[in-house]
N, C-alpha and C positions, 0 to 999 in steps of 0.2 A: 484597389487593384483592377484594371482593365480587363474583358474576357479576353484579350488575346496576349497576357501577358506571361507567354510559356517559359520565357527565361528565368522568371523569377519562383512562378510555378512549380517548376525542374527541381527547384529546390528546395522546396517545403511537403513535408507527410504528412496527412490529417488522415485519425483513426478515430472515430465516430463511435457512443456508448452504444449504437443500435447498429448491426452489422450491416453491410453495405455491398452484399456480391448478389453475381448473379445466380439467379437457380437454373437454369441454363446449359453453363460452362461448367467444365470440371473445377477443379483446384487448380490445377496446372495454368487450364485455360482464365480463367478470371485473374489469377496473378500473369498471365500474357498479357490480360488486354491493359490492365492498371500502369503495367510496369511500360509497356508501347504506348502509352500518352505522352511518354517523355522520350524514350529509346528508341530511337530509330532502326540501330544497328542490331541485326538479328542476333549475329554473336558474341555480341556485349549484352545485351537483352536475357540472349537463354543465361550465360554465365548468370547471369544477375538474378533470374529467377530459383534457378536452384541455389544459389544463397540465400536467397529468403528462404524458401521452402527446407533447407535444412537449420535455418534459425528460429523458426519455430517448430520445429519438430511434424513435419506434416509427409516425411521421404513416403509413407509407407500408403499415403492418400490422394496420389497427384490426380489418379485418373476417376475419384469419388465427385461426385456431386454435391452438393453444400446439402440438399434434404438427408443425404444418408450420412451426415458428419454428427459429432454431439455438440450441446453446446460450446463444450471447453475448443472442441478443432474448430467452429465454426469462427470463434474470436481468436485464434489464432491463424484461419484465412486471411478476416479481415487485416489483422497485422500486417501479415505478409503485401496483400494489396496495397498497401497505405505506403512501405517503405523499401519495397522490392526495387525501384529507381535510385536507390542512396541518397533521400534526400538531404539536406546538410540542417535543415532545423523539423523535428517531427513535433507533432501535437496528437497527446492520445487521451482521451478521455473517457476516464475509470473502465480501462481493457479489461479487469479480471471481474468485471461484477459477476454475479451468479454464473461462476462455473466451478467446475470439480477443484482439490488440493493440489493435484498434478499438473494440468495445464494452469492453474495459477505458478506454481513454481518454474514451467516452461514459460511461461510469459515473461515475467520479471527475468529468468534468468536473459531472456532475446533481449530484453528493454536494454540491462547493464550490460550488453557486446556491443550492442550500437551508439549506447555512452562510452564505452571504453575504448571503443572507433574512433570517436572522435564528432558526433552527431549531438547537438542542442537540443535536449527533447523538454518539453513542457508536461507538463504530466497531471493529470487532474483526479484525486482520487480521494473518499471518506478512511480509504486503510490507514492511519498511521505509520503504521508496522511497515507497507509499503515506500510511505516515502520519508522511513528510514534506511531503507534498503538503497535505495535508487537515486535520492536527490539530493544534491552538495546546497543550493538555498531552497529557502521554503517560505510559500507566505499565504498566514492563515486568514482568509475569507470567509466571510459570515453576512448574510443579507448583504451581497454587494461591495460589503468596506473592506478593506484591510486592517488587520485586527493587529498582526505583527510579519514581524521576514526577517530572515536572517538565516543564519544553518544550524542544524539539529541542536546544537549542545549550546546556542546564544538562545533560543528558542526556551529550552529546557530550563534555562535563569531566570526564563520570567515566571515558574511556579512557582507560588508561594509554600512549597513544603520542600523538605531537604531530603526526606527518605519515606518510602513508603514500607510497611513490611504486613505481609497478607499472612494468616496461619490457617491453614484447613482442620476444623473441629466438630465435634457430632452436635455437642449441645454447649451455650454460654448462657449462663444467668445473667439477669438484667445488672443487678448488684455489681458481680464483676466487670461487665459493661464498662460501667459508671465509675469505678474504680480505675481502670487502666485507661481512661479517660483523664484523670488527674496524678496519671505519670508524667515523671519530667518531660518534658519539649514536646510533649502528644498535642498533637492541633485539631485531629478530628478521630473517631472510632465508628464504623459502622459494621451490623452485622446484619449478615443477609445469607441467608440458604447453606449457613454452616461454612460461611467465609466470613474470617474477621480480618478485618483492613483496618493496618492503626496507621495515620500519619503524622509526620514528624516537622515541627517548624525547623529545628536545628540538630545537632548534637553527636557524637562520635559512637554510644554504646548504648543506643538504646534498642537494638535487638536483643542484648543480653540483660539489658532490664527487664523488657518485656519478657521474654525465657525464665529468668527468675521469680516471677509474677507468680505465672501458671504452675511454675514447679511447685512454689511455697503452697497456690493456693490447690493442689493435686487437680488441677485441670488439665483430659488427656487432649493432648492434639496428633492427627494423623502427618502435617506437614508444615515447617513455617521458614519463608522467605523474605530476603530483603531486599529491593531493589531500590533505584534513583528514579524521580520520577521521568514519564514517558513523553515521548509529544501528544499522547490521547491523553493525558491527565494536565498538558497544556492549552488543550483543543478543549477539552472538557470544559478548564477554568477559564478560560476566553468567551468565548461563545454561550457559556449555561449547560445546565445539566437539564433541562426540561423537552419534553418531546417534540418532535421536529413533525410538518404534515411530509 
């Protein structure tokens, strides 16, 4: 792409993991000057900016400076900078890292208006949980390659386990371990910090196998669930379980 190639520019948002305003400008004003690289027009301009700035939640901070913002509004600046113009394809990478519950839940919720707008976003993030929320395909990258792609529940078929079921418990003996280890369809058992996670190659009733286990053998448990596996337990078996620098 040419530097002088504003038409095409016009319509692409890039949201950078390392925030990108000025200290300078207010709120108000650094989404002025982002959104006037494209906008000529004052009164489609302002309209535009308090659209951003009420889609990320920032009504109550126009006239703050980015040093007195917290992390969580700081990345929700940059947001607003990035797509205050309506771009028609945005690119955001990993927007919710290290910030509060709250402005991550504001994030994502601004991400899924601007996809329900009607806007192409690309979206680069370690959450799972994230881009189950937000992305219709998905394609899992590790060292460079593509590993698989497809959308959430084609994704979810490349695990090789059928069910997963976690029980929260104070204390398990090794014995029993080893034992509900050699339940029908169980593929693997790990216990770790008073969570036990049994998983399942196949099979329709084996949380009430397991349930009957514990009962026979008077093992208390505080909690136990069962779910399908996740895209982080397909991200997990893609890429390895071992530690990342």
């Amino acid at each position: 792409m040419k530097p002088d190639a504003y038409d095409i520019k016009a319509k692409l948002g890039v949201v950078f993991q390392e925030v990108a305003v000025f200290e300078e400008l207010t709120v108000y004003e650094n989404i002025d000057y982002f959104c006037g690289l494209y906008i000529k027009d004052k009164k489609i301009r302002k309209q535009y900016i308090e659209e951003a700035i009420e889609l990320v939640g920032l009504e109550e901070f126009k006239k703050f400076y980015p040093k007195q913002l917290s992390g969580g509004l700081l990345r929700r600046l940059n947001i607003a900078c990035g797509i205050a113009h309506k771009p028609k394809l945005i690119f955001l990478d990993e927007p919710t890292v290290a910030v509060d519950p709250q402005s991550r839940n504001n994030i994502l919720d601004g991400i899924q208006k601007l996809r329900d707008k009607g806007a192409t976003i690309i979206y680069t993030t370690h959450y799972m949980e994230e881009v189950e929320i937000i992305c219709d395909r998905i394609i899992i990258l590790d060292k460079g390659k593509i590993l698989a792609s497809g959308t959430s529940n084609q994704l979810k078929e490349l695990a090789k386990i059928e069910e997963k079921v976690t029980v929260e418990m104070n204390h398990l003996e090794k014995k029993d371990e080893e034992k509900i280890q050699k339940l029908n369809n169980v593929d693997q058992v790990t216990y770790n910090g008073n969570v036990l996670i049994v998983t399942y190659k196949k099979g329709q009733n084996n949380l009430s196998e397991l349930m009957d286990y514990l009962r026979k053998e008077n093992i208390q448990y505080n909690k136990i669930y069962s779910e399908r596996p996740t895209l982080n337990d397909v991200f997990l078996e893609l890429t390895g379980k071992e530690l990342r620098d």
